[in-house]
DOKE-28921 format. One line per 4 residues: number of its first residue (from 1); their letters; for each residue x, y, z of N, C-alpha, C. Coordinates in pm, 1 decimal. Atoms other than C-alpha are relative to their C-alpha. Example, Ala and Ser with C-alpha at 12.3 -4.5 7.8 and 13.67 -1.06 7.14 Angstrom:
# residues 2
1 = AS = 89.0/-119.0/0.0/1230.0/-450.0/780.0/90.0/120.0/0.0 | -82.0/-119.0/-6.0/1367.0/-106.0/714.0/-77.0/109.0/73.0
//
This chain:
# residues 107
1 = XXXX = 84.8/-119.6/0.0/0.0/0.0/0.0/88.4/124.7/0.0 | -135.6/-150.8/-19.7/191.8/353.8/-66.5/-108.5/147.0/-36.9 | 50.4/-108.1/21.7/34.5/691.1/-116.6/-0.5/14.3/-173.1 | -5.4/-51.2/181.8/-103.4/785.3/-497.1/-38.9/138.2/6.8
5 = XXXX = -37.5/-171.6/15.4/-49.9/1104.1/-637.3/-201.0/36.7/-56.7 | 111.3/-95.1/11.5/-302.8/1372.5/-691.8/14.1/48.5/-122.2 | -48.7/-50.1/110.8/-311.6/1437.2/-1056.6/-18.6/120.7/-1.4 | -11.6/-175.4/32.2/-449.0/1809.2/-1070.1/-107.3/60.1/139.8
9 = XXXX = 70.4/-84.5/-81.0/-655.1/2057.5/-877.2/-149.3/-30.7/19.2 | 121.6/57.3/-28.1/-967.4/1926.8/-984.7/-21.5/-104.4/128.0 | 28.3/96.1/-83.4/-922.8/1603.8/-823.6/19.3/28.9/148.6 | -41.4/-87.0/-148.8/-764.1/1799.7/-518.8/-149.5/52.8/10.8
13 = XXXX = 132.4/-99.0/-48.1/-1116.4/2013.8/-508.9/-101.7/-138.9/42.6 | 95.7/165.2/-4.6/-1311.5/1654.4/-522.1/31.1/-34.7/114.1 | -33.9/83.2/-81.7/-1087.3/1519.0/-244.4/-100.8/96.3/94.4 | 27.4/-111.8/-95.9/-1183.5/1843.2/-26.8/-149.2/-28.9/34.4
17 = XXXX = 160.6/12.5/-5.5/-1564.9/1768.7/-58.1/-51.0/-117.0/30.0 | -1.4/183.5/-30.3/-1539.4/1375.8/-50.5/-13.4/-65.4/114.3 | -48.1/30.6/-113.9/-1335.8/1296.4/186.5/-16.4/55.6/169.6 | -34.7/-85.3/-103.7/-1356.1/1333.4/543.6/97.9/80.0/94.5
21 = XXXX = -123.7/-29.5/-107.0/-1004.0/1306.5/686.9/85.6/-73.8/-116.3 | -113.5/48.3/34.5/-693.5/1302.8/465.3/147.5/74.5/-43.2 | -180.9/-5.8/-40.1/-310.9/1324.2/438.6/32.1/82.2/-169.1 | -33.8/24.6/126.1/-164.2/1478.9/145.3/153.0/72.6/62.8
25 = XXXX = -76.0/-15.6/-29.9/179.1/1495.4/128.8/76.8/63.7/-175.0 | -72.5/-54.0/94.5/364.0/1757.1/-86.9/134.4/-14.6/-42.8 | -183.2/113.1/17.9/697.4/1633.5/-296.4/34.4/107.5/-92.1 | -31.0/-39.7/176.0/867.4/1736.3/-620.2/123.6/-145.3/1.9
29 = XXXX = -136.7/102.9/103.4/1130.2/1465.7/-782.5/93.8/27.3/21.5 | -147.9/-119.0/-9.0/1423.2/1736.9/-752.7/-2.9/-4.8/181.3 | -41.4/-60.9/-186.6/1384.0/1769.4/-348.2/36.4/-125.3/35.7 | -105.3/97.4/-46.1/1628.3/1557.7/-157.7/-62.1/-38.7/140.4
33 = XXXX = 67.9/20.9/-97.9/1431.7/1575.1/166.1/-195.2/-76.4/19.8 | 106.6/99.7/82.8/1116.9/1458.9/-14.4/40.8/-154.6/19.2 | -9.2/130.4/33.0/1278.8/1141.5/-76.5/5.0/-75.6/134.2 | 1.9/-4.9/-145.1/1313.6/1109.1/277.0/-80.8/-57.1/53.8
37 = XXXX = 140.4/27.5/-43.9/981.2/1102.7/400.2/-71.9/-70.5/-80.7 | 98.8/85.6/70.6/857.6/950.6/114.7/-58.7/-130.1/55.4 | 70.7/141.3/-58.1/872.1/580.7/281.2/-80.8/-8.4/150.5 | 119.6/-31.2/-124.4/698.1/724.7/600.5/-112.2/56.9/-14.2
41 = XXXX = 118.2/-46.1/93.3/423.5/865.4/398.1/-73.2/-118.6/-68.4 | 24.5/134.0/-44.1/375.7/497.8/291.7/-45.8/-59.9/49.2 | 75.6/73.4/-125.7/380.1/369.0/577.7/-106.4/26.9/73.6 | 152.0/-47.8/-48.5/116.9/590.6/693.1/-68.8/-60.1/-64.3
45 = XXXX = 117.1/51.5/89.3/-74.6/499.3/360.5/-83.2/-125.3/85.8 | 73.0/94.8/-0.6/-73.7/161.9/454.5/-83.4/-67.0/202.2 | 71.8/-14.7/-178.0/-118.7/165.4/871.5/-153.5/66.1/-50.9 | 131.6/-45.6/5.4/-411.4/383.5/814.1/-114.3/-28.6/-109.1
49 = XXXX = 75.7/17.0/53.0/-578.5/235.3/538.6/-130.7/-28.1/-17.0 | 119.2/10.3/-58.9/-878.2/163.8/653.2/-67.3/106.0/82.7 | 74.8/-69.2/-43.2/-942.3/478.9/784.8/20.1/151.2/-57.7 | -6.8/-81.9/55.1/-789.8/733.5/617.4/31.9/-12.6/-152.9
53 = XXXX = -62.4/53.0/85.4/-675.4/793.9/272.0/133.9/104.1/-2.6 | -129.5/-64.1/-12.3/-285.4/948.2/251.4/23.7/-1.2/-192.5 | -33.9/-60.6/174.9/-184.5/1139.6/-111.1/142.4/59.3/21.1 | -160.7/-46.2/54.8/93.3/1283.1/-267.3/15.9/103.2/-118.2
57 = XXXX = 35.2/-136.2/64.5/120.9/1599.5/-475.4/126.8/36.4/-61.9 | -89.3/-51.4/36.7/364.0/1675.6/-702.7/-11.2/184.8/-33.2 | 60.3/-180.1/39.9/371.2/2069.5/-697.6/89.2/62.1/-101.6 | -22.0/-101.9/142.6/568.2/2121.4/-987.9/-95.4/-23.0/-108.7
61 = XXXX = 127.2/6.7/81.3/238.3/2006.5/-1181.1/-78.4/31.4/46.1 | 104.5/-105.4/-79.1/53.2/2176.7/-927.7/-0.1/88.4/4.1 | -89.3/-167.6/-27.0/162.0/2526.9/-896.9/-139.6/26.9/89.2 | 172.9/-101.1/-36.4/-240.6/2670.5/-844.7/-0.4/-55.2/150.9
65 = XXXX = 19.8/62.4/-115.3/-248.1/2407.1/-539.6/120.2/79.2/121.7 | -61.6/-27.1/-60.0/67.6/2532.5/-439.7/45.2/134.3/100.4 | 41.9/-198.1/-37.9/-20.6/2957.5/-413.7/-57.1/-13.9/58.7 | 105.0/-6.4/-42.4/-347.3/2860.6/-275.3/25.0/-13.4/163.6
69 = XXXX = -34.0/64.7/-143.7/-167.2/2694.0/58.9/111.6/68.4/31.2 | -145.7/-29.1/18.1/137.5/2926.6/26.8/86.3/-55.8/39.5 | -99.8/90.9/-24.4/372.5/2626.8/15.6/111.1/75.2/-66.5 | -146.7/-27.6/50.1/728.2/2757.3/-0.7/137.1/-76.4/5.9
73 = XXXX = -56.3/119.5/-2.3/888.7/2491.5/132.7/1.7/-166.1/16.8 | 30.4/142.4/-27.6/879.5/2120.8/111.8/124.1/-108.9/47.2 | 89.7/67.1/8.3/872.0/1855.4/198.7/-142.5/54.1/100.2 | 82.9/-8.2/-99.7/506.5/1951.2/344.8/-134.3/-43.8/1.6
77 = XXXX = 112.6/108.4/-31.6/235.8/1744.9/495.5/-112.8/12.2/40.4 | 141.4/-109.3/-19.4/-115.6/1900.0/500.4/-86.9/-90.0/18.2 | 158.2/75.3/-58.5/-445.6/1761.7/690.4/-79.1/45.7/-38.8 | 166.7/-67.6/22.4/-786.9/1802.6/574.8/-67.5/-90.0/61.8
81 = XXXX = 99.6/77.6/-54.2/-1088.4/1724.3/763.7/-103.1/45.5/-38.3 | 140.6/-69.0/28.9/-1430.2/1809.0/636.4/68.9/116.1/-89.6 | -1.9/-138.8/120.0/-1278.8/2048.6/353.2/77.2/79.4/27.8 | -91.1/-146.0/-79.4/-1050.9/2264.2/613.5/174.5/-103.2/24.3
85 = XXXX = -162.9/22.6/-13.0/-662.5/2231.9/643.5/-8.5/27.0/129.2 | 12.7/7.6/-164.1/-645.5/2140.2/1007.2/167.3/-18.7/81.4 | -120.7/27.4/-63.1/-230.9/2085.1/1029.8/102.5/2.7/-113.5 | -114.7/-17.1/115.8/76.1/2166.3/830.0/78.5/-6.5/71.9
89 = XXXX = -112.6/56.4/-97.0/383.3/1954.7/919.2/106.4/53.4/-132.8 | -106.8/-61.7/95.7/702.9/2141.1/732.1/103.0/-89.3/27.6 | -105.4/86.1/16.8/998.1/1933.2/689.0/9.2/-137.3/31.0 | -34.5/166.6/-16.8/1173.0/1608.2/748.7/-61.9/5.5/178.3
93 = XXXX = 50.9/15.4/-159.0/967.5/1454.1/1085.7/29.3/-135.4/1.5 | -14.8/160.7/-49.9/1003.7/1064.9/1241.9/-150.8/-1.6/-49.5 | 116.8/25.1/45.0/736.4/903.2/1145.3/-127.5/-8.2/132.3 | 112.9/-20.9/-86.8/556.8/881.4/1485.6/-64.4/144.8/41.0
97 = XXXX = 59.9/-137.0/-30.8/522.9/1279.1/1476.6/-99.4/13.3/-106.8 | 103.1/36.6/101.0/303.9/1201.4/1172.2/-133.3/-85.3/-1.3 | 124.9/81.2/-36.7/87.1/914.1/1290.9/-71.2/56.3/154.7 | 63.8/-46.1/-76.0/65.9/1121.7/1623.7/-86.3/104.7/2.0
101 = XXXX = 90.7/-40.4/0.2/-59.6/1354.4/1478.1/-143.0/2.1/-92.0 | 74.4/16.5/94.9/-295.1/1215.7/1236.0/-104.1/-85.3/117.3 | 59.6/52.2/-98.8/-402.3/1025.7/1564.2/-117.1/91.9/73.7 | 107.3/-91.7/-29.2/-555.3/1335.3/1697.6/-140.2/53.0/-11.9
105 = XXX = 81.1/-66.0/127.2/-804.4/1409.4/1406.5/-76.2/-153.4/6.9 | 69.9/123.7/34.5/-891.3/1034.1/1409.9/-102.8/-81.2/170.7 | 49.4/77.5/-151.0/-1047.6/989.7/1777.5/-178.0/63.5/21.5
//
C-alpha cells in the first residue's frame, strides 16, 4: 500500500468535498528531503488504510495548489478534515510525529 499522487486541482477540489479526513503529502522529484519522508508517507498509507486515505502531490504540476496553501517549502504534509486544512507539518519529521498527529483528528 503507498500513497497515490493527486493528478491536478480538480481532483484535489473533489478530495476536499469527498473525503472526510486526509493526508496529502507535498513532494517534487528534484527535493532531496522529499525522498526522505517519502517511505513514512507509505507507511502511513498503509497503517491507516482503513481509515484514512494518505496522497501525494507533485507541486511542480501543481503550482495553483501550491499559491493557494502558500507552500514555499517542502517537503510539506497537510491535513484536511471536512474540507478545512487542520495541520501543516514542514519538513523532514520521524514518522511517529506524523501518525501522532494524524491520531488526533482520528479519535
Amino acid at each position: 500500500m503507498t500513497a497515490v499522487y493527486i493528478q491536478d486541482e480538480t481532483e484535489f477540489d473533489t478530495l476536499l468535498e469527498t473525503e472526510p479526513l486526509f493526508v496529502v503529502d507535498c513532494t517534487a522529484t528534484w527535493c532531496g528531503p522529499c525522498k526522505l519522508i517519502a517511505p513514512l508517507i507509505d507507511q502511513l498509507a498503509a497503517q491507516y488504510s482503513a481509515r484514512v486515505k494518505v496522497f501525494k502531490l507533485d507541486l511542480d504540476t501543481n503550482q495553483p495548489v501550491a499559491k493557494r496553501f502558500g507552500i514555499r517549502n517542502i517537503p510539506v504534509v497537510m491535513l484536511f478534515k471536512q474540507g478545512k486544512l487542520v495541520e501543516t507539518m514542514v519538513g523532514v519529521k520521524p514518522y511517529e510525529e506524523f501518525s501522532s498527529t494524524l491520531d488526533k483528528y482520528l479519535n
